[in-house]
matplotlib code that plots the C-alpha trace (Angstrom):
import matplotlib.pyplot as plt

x = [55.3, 55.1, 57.8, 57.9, 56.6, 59.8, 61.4, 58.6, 59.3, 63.0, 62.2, 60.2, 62.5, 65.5, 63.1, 61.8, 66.2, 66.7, 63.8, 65.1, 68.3, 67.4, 64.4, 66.1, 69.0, 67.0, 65.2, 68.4, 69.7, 66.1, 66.8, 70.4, 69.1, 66.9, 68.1, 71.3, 73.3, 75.4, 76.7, 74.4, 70.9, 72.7, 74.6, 71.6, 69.8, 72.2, 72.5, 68.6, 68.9, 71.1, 69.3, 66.4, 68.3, 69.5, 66.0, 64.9, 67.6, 66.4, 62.8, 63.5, 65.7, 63.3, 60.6, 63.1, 63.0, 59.7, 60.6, 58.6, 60.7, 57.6, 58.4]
y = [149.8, 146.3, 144.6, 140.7, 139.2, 137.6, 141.2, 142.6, 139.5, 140.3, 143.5, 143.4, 140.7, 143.3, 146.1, 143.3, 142.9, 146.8, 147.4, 144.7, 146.4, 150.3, 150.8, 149.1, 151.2, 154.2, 153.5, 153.5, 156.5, 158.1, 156.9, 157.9, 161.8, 161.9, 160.1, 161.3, 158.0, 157.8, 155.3, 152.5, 153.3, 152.7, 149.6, 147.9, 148.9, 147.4, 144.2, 144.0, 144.7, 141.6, 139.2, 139.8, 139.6, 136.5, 135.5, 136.6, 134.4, 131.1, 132.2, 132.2, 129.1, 127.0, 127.8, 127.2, 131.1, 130.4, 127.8, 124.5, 121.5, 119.1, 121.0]
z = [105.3, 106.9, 108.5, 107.9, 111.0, 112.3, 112.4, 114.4, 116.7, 117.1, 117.3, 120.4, 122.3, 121.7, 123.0, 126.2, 127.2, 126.4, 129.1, 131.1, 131.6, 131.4, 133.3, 136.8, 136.3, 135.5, 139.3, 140.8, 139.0, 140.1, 144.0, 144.0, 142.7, 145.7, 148.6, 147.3, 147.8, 144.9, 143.3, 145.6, 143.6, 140.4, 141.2, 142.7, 139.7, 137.2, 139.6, 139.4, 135.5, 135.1, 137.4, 135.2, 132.1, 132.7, 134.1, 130.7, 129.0, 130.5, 130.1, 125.9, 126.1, 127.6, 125.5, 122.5, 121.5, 119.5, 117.9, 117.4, 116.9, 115.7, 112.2]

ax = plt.figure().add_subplot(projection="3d")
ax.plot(x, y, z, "-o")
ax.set_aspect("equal")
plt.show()
């Protein structure tokens, strides 16, 4: 089955912010488990995961999520 091409687009933005978010925390959860510094590897993570969320954010607003206004 194919999905319509404007789900596969949404689909892969929510997987872009899910990675945005998970995969900085997951560092810091990996740091924390071998230099054994808990909470600090997590926290930075999550701070790291939001900056680039919210780099993320902008990046979509200012290229109008996609969409063309000339329409």
């Amino acid at each position: 089955m194919r999905l319509p091409e404007e789900y596969t687009k949404y689909l892969a933005l929510g997987a872009e912010i899910a990675a945005t978010l998970l995969i900085p925390i997951g560092l810091g959860y990996l740091a924390d488990k071998f230099l054994n510094s808990s909470p600090y590897g997590v926290l930075l993570g999550a701070v790291t995961g939001i900056i680039l969320f919210f780099v993320l954010i902008f990046k979509i607003a200012q290229s109008d999520g996609g969409h063309d206004r000339k329409k």
